[in-house]
N, CA and C of each residue as an Amber inpcrd file, in Angstrom:
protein
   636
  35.6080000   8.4490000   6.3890000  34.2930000   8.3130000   7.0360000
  33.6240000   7.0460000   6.5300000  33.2150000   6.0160000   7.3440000
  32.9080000   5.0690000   6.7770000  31.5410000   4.9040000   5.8670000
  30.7510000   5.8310000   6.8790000  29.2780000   5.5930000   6.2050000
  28.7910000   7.0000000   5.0390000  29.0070000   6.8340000   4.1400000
  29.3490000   7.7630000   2.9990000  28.4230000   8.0900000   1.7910000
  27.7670000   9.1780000   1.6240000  26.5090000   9.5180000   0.8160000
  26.3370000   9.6030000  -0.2420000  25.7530000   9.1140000  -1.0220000
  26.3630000   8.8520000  -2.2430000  24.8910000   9.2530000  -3.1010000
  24.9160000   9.6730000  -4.6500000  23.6880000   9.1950000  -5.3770000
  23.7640000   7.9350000  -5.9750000  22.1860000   7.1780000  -6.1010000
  22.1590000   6.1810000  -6.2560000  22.9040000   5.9250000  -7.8940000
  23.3560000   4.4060000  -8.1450000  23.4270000   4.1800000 -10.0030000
  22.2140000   3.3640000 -10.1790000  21.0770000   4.2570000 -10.8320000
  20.2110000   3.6360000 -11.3920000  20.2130000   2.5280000 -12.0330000
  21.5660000   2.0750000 -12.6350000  21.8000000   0.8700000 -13.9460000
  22.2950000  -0.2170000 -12.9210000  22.3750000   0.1500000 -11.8990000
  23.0490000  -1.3330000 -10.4660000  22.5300000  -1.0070000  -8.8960000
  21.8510000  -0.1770000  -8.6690000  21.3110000   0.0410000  -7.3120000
  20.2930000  -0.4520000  -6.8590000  19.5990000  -0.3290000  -7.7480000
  18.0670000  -0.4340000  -7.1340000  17.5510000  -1.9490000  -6.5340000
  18.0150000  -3.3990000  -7.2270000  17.8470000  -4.6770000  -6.3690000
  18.5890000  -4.5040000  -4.3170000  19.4080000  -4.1830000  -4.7260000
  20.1660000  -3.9610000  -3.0490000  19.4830000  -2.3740000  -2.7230000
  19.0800000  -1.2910000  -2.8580000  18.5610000  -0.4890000  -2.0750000
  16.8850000  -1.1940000  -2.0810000  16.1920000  -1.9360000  -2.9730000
  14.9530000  -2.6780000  -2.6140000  15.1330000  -3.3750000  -1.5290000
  15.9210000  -4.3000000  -1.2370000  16.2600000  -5.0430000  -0.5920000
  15.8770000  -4.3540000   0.9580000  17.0750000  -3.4540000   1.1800000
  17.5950000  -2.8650000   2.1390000  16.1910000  -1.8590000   3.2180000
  15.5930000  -0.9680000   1.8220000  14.4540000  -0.7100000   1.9480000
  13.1610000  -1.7010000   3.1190000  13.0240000  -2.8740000   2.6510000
  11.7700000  -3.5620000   3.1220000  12.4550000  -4.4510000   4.5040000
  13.9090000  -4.7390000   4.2620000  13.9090000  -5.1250000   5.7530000
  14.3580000  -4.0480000   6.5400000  14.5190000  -2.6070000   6.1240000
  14.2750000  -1.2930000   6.9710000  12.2740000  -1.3240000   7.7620000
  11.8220000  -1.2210000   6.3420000   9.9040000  -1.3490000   6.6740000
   9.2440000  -2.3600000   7.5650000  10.4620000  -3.4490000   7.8440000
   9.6980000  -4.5830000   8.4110000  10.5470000  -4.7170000  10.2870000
  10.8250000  -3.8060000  10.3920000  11.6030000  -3.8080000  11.7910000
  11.7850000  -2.2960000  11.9560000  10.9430000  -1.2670000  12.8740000
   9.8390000  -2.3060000  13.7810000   8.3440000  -2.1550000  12.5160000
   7.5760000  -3.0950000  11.9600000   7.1090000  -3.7040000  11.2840000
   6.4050000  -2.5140000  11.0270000   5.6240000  -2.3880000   9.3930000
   4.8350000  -1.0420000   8.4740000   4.0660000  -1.9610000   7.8640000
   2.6510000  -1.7970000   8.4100000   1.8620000  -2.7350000   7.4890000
   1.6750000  -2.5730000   5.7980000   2.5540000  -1.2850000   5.9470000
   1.8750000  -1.2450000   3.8780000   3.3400000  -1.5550000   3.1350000
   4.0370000  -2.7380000   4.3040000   5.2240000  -3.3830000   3.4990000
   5.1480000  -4.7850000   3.8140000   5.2380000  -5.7650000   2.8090000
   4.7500000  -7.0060000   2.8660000   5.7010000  -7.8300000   2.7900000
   7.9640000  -8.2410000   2.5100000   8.6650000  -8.3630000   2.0680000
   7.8110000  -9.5700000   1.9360000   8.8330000 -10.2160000   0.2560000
   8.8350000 -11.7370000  -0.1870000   9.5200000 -11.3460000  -1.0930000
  10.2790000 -12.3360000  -1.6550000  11.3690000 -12.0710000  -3.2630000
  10.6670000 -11.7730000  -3.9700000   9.6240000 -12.1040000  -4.5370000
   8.9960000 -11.6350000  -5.3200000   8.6420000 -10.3850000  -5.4650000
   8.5270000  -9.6200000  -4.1960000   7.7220000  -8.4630000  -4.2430000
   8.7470000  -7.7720000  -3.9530000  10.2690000  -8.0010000  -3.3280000
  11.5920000  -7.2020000  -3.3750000  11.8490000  -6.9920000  -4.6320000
  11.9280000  -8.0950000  -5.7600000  12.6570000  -7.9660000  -6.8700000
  11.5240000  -6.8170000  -7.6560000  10.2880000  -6.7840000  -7.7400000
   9.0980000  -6.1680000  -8.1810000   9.3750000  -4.4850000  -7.7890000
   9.5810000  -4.4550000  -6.6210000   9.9490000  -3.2740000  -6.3410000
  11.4010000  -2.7350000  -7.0100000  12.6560000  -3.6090000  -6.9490000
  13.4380000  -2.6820000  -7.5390000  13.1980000  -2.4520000  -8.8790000
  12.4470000  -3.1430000  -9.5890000  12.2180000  -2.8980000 -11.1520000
  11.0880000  -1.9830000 -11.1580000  10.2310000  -1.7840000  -9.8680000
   9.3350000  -0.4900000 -10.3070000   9.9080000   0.9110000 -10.1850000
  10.4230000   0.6430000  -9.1310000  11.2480000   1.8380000  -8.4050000
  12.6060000   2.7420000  -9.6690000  13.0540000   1.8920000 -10.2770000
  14.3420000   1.7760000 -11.2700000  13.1680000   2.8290000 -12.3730000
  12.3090000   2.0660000 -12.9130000  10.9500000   2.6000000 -14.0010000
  10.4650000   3.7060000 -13.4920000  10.3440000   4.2890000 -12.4140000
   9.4850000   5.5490000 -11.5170000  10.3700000   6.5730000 -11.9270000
  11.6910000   6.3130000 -11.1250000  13.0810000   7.1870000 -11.2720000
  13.6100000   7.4380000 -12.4940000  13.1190000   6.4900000 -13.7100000
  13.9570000   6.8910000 -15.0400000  12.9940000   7.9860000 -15.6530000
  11.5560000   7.7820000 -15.3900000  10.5490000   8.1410000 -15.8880000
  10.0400000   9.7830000 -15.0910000  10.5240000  10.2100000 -14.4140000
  10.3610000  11.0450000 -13.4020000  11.6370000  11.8690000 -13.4870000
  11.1090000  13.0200000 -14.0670000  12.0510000  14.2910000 -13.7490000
  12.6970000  14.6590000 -12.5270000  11.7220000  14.5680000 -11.5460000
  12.0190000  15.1400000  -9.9920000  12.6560000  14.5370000  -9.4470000
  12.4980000  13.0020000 -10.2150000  13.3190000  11.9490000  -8.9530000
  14.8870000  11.8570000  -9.0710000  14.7940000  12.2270000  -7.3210000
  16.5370000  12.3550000  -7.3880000  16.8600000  11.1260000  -5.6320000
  17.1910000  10.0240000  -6.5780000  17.4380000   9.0350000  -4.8090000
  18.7630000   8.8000000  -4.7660000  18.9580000   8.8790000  -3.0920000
  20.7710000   8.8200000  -2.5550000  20.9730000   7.2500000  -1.7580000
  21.6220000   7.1750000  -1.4450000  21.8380000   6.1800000  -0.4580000
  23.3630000   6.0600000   0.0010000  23.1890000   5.8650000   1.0780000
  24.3700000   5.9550000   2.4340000  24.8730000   4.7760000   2.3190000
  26.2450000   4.6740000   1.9900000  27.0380000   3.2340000   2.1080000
  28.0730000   2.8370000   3.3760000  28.5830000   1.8240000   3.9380000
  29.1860000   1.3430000   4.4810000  30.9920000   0.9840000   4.0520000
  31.7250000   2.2960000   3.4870000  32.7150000   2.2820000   3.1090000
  33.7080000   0.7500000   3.4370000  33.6240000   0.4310000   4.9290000
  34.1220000  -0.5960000   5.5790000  33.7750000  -2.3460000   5.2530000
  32.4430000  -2.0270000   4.6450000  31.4720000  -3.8930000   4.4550000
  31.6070000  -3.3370000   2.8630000  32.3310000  -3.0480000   2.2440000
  32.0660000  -3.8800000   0.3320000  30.7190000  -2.5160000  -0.4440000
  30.4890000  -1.5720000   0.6890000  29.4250000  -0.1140000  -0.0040000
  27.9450000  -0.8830000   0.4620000  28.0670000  -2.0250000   1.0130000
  26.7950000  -1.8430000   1.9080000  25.6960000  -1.0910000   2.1320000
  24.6170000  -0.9100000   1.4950000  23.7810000   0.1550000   1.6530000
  22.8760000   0.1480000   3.1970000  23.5950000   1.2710000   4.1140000
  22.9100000   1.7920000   5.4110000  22.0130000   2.3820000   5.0830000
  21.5280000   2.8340000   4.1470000  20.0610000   3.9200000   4.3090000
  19.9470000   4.3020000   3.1740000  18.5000000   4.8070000   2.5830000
  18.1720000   5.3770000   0.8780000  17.2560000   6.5110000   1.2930000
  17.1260000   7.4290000   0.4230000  16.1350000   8.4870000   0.3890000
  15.7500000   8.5890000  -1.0560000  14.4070000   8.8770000  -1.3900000
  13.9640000   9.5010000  -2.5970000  13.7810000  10.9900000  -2.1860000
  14.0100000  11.7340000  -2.9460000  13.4700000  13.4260000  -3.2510000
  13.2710000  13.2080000  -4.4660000  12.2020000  14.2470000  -4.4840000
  11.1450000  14.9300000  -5.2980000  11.7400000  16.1730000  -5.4740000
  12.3130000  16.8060000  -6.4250000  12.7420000  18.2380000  -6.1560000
  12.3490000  18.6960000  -7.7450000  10.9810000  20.0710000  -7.2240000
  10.1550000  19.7840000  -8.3210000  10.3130000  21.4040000  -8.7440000
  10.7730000  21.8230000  -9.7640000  11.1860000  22.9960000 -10.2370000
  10.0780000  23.8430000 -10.2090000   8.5810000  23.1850000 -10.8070000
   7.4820000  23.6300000 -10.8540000   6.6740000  23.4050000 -10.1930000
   5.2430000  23.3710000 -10.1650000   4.0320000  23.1480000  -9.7050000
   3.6630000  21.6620000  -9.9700000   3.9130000  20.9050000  -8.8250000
   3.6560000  18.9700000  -9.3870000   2.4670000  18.7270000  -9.9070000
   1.5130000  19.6730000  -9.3380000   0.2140000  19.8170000  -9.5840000
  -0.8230000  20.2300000 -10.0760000  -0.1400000  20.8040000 -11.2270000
  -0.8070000  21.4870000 -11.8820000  -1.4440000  20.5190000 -13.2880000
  -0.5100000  19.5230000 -13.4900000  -1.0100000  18.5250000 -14.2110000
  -0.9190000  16.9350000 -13.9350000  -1.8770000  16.9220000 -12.6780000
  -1.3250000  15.5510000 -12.1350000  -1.6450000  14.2110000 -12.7420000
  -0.9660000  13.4820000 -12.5680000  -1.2590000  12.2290000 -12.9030000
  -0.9470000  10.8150000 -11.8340000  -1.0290000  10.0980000 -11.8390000
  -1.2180000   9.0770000 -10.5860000  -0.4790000   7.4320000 -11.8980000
   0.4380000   6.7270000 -11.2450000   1.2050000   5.9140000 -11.6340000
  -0.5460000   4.5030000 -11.6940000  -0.5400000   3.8020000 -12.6980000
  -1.0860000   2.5360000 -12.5380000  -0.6330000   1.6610000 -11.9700000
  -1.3700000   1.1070000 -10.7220000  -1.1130000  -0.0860000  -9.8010000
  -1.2870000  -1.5730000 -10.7390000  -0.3720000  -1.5970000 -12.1100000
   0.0270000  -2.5290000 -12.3490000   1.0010000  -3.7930000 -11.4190000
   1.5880000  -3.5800000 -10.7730000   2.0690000  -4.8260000  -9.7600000
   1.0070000  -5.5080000  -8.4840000  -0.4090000  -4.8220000  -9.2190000
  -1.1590000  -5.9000000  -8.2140000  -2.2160000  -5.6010000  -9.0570000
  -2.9170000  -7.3160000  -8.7590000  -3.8240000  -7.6140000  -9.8980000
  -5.2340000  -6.7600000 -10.3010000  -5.2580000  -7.0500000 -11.4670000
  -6.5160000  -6.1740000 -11.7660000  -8.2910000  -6.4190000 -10.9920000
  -7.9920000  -5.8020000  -9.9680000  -9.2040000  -6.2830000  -9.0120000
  -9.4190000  -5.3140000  -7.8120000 -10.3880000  -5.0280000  -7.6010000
 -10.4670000  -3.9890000  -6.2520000  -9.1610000  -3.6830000  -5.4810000
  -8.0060000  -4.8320000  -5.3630000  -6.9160000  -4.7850000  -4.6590000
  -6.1170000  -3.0740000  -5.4030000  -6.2280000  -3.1190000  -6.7900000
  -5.7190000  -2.3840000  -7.9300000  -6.2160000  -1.1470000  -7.0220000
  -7.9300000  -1.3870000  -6.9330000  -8.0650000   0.7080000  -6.5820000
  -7.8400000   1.0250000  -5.3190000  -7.6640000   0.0890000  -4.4490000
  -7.1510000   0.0600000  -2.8890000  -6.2310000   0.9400000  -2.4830000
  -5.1710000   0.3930000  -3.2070000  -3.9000000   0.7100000  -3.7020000
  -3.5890000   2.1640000  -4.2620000  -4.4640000   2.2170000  -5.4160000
  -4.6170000   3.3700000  -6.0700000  -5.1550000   4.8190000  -5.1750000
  -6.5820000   4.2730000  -4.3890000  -6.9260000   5.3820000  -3.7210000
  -6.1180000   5.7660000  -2.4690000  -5.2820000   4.7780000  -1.9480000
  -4.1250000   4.9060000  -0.6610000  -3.1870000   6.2970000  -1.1720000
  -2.5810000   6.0050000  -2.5820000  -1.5190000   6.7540000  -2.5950000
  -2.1630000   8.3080000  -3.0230000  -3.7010000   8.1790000  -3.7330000
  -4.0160000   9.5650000  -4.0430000  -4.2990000  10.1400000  -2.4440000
  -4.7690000   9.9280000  -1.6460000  -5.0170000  10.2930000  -0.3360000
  -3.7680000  10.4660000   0.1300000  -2.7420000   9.7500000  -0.0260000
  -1.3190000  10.3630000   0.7710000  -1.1820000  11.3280000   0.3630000
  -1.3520000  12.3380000  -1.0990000  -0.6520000  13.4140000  -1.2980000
  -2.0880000  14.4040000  -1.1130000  -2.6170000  14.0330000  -0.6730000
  -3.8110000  15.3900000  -0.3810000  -3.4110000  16.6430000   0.5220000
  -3.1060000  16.4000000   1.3650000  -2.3560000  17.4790000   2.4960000
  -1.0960000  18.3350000   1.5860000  -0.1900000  17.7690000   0.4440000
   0.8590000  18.2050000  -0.0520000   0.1660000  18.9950000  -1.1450000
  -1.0460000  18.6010000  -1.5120000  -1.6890000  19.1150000  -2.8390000
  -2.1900000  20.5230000  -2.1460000  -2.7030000  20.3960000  -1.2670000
  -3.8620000  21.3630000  -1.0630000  -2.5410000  22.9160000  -0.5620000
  -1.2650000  22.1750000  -0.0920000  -0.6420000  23.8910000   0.1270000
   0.5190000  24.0030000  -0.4840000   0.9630000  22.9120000  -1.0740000
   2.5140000  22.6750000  -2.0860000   2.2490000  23.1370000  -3.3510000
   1.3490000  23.7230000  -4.0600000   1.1510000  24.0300000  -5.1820000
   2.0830000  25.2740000  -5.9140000   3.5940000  24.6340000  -5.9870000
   4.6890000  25.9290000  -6.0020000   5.8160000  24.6030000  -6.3450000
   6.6790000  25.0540000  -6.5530000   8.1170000  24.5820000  -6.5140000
   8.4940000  24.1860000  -5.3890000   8.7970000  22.8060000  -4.7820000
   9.6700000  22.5520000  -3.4690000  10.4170000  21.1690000  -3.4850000
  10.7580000  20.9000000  -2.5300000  11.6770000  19.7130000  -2.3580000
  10.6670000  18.8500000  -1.6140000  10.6850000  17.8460000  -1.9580000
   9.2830000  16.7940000  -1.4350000  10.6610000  15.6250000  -1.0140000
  10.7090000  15.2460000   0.3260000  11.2770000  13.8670000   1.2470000
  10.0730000  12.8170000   0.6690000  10.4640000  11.8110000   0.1420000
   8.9770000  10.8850000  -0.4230000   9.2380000   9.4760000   0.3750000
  10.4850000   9.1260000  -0.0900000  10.9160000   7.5610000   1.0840000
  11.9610000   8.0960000   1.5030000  12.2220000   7.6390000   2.8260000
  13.8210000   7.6140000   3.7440000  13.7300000   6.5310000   4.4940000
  14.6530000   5.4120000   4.8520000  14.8660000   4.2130000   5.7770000
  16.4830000   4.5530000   5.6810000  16.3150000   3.5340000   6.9360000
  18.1810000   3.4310000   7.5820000  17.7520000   2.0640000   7.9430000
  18.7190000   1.0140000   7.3380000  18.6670000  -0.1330000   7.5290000
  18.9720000  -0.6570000   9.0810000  18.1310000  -1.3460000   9.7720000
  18.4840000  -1.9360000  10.9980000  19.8610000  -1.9740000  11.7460000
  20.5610000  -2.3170000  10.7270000  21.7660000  -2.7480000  11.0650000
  23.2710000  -1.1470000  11.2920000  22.2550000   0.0440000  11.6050000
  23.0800000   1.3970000  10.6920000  22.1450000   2.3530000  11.6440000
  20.9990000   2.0380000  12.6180000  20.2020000   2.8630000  13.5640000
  21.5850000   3.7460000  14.4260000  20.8440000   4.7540000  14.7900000
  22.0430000   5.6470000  15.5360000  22.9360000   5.9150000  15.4750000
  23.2000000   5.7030000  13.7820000  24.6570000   6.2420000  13.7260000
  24.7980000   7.5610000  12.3410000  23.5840000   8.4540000  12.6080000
  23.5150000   9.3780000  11.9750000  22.9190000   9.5930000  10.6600000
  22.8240000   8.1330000   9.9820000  22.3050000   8.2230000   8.5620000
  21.1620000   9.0290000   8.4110000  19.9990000   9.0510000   9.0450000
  19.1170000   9.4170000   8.9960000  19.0860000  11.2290000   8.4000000
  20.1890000  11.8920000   9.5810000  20.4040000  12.7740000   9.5120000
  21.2860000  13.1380000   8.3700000  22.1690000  12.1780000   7.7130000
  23.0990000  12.9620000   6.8150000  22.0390000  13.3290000   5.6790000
  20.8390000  12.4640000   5.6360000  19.9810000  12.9950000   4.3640000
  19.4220000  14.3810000   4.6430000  19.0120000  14.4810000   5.9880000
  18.5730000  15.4130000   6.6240000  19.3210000  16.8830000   6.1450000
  20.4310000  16.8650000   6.3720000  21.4850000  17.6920000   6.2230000
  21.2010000  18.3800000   4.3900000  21.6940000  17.1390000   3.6330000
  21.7010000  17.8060000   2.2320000  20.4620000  17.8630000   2.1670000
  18.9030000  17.6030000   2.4370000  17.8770000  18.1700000   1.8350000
  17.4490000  19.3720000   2.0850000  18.2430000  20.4490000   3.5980000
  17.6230000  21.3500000   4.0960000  18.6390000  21.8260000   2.9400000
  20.1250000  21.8650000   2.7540000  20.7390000  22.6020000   1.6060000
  20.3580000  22.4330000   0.8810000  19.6260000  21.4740000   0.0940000
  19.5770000  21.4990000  -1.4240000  18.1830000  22.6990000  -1.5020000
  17.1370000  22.3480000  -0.6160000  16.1180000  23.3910000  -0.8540000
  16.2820000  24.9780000  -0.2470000  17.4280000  25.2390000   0.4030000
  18.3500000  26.4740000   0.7400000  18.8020000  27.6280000  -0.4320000
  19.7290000  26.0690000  -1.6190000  20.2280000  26.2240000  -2.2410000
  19.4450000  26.7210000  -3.4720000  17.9670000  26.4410000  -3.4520000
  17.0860000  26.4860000  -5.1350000  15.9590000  27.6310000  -4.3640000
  16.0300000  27.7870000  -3.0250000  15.2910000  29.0270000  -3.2950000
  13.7720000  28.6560000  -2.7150000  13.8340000  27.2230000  -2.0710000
  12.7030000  25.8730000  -2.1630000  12.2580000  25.9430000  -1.1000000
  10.5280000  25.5990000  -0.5460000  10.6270000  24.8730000   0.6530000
  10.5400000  23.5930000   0.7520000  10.7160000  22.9070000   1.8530000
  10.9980000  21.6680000   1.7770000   9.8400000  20.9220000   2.6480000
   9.2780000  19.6180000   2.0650000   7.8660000  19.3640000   2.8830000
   7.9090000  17.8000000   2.6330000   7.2950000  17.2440000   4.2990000
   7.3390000  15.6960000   4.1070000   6.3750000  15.3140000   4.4140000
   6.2100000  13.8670000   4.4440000   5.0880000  13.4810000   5.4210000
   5.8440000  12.2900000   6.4400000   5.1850000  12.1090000   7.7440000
   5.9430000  11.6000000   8.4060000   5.4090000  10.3330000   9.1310000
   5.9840000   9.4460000   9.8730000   5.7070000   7.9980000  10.1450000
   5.6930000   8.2770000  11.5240000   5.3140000   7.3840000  12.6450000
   5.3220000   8.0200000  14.0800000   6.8310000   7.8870000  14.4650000
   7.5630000   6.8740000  13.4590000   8.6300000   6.1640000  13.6060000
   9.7560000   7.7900000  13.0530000  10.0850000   8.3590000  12.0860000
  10.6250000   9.6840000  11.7510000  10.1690000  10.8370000  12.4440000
   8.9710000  11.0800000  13.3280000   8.6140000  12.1760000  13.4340000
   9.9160000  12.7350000  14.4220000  10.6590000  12.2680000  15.3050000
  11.4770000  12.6830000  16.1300000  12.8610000  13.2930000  15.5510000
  13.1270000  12.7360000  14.1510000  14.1620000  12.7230000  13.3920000
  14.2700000  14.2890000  13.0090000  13.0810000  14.1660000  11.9590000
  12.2220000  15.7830000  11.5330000  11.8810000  16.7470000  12.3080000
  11.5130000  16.1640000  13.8680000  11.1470000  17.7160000  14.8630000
  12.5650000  18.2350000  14.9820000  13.7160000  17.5860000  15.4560000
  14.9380000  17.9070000  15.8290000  15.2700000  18.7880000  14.8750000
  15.1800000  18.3160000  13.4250000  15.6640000  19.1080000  12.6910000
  14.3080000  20.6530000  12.1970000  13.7190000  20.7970000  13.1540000
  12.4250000  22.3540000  12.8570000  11.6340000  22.1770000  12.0930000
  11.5600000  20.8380000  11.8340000   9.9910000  20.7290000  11.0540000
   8.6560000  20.7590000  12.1230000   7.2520000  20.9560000  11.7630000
   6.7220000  21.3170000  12.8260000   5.0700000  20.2700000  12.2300000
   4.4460000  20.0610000  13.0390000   3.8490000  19.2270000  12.3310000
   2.0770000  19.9480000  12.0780000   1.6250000  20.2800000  10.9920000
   0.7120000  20.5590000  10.6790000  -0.6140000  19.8160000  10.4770000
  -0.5060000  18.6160000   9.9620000  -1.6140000  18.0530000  10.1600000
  -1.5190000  16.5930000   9.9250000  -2.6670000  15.9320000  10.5180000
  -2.8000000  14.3960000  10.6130000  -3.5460000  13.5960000   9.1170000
  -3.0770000  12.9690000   8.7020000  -3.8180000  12.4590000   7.4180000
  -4.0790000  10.6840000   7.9660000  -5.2040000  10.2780000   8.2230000
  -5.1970000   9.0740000   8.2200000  -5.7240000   8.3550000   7.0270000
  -5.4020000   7.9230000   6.4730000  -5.5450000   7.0260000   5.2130000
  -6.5910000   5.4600000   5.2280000  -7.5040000   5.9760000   5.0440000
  -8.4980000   4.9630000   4.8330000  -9.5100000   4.9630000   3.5310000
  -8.8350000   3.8890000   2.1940000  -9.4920000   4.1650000   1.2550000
 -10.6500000   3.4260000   1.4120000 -11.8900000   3.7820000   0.3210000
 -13.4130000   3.7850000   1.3200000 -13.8560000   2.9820000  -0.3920000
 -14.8740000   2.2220000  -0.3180000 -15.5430000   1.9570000  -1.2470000
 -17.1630000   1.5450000  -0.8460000 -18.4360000   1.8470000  -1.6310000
 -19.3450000   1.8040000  -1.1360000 -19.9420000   0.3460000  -1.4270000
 -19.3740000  -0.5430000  -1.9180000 -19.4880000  -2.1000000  -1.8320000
 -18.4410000  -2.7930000  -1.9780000 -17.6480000  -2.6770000  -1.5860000
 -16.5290000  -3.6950000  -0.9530000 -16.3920000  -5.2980000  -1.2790000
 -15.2330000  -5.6360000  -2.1360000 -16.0310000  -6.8660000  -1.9630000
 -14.7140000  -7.4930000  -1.1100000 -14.9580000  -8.8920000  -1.3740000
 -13.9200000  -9.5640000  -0.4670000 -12.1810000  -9.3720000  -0.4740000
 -11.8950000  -9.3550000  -2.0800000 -10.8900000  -9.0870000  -1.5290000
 -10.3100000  -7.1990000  -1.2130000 -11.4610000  -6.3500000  -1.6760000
 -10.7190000  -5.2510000  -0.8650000 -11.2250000  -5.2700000   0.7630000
 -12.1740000  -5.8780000   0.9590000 -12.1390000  -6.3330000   2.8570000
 -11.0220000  -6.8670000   3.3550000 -10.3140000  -7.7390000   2.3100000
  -8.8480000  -8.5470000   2.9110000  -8.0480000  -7.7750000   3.1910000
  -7.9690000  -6.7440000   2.2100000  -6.8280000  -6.2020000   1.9560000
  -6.6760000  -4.9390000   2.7940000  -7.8170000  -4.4920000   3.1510000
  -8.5660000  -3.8020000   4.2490000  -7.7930000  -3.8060000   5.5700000
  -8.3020000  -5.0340000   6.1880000  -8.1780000  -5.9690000   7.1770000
  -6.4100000  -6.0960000   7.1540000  -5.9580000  -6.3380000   6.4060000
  -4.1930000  -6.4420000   6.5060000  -3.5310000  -5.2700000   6.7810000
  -3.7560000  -4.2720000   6.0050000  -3.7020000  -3.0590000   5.9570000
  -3.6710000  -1.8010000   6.8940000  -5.0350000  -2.0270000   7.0700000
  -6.0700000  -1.5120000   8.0780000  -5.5820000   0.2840000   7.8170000
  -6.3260000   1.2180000   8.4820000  -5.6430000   2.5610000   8.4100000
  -4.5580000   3.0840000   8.7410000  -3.7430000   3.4720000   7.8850000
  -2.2580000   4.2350000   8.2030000  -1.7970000   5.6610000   8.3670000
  -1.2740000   5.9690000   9.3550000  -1.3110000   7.5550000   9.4450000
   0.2550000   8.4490000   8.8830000   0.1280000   9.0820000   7.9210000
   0.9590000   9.8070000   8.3230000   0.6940000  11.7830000   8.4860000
   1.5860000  12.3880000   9.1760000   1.9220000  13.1340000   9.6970000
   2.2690000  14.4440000   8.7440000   1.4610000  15.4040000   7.8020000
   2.0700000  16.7960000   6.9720000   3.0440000  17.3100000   7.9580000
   4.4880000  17.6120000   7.6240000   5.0340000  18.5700000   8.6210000
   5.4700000  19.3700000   7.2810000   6.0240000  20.6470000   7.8230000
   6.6360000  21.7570000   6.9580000   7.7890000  22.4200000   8.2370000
């Protein structure tokens, strides 16, 4: 089988699944992905630091047996034995400068998990990133993650909960996820200065989709 599922090697993966990742985000285009080398290479060294540092984190990625292991597609899971939430904590937006841009940033990602907070408060399998590289559309990747995450949370007893892009939602209905609610993401400050207006303005509000 050429295109073949693999878990990631933390000690050599993460520059080529960064990679693979942002020109997945940038076609057809995700404003809260910006590619430049700089900010590819930034990401695989945060991403590498998240995953070593993180119990839950368990990321795969789909290779191209035929092109040299080519990475077609990555997923992160979250597969959280306990309650994520019972003692939360929120990562520092150290890779962007110390300036309104910092709590922008910061208040984006606490607002993404609000919908997961308010009914996930239990043990489950959390989908956190999934892309299929451009070059690898329609030829199932999407779904082979699909496949082992409904077993793995089958397998532990788990439910399994995502949030979704307008771009996945078709992926996830097929497979009986159902969609519960709309989260639009607009972090708010009551004096604003210029550059969180910029960053605002680039940005602008992003939606995603609670399904269960």
């Amino acid at each position: 089988m050429p295109l073949e599922l693999q878990e990631v090697n933390a000690e050599t993966d993460f520059p080529a699944l960064a990679r693979s990742m942002f020109e997945s985000y940038e076609d057809p285009p995700q404003k809260f992905f910006h590619a430049r080398e700089d900010a590819i290479q930034e990401a695989a060294d945060r991403l590498k630091l998240w995953h070593t540092h993180d119990p839950s984190s368990y990321w795969q990625k789909i290779v191209d047996t035929e092109k040299d292991g080519k990475i077609a597609g990555g997923a992160l899971w979250n597969i959280h034995k306990e309650n994520p939430f019972a003692n939360p904590s929120h990562p520092k937006m150290t890779w962007f400068p110390d300036d309104s841009s910092r709590e922008w940033v910061g208040q984006a990602l606490a607002n993404h998990s609000v919908p997961r907070a308010r009914v996930a408060q239990r043990p489950h399998v959390y989908l956190f990133i999934i892309f299929t590289h451009p070059d690898y559309r329609r030829r199932g990747v999407g779904q082979q993650f699909m496949d082992w995450g409904i077993k793995e949370a089958d397998k532990l007893g788990s439910e399994f909960f995502l949030d979704s892009t307008p771009y996945g939602r078709p992926l996830y209905e097929a497979n009986g996820f159902v969609y519960v609610e709309e989260n639009v993401n607009v972090p708010h400050r009551e004096d604003p200065d210029e550059t969180w207006k910029k960053l605002a303005d680039k940005v602008g509000p992003f939606t995603f989709w609670w399904e269960l």
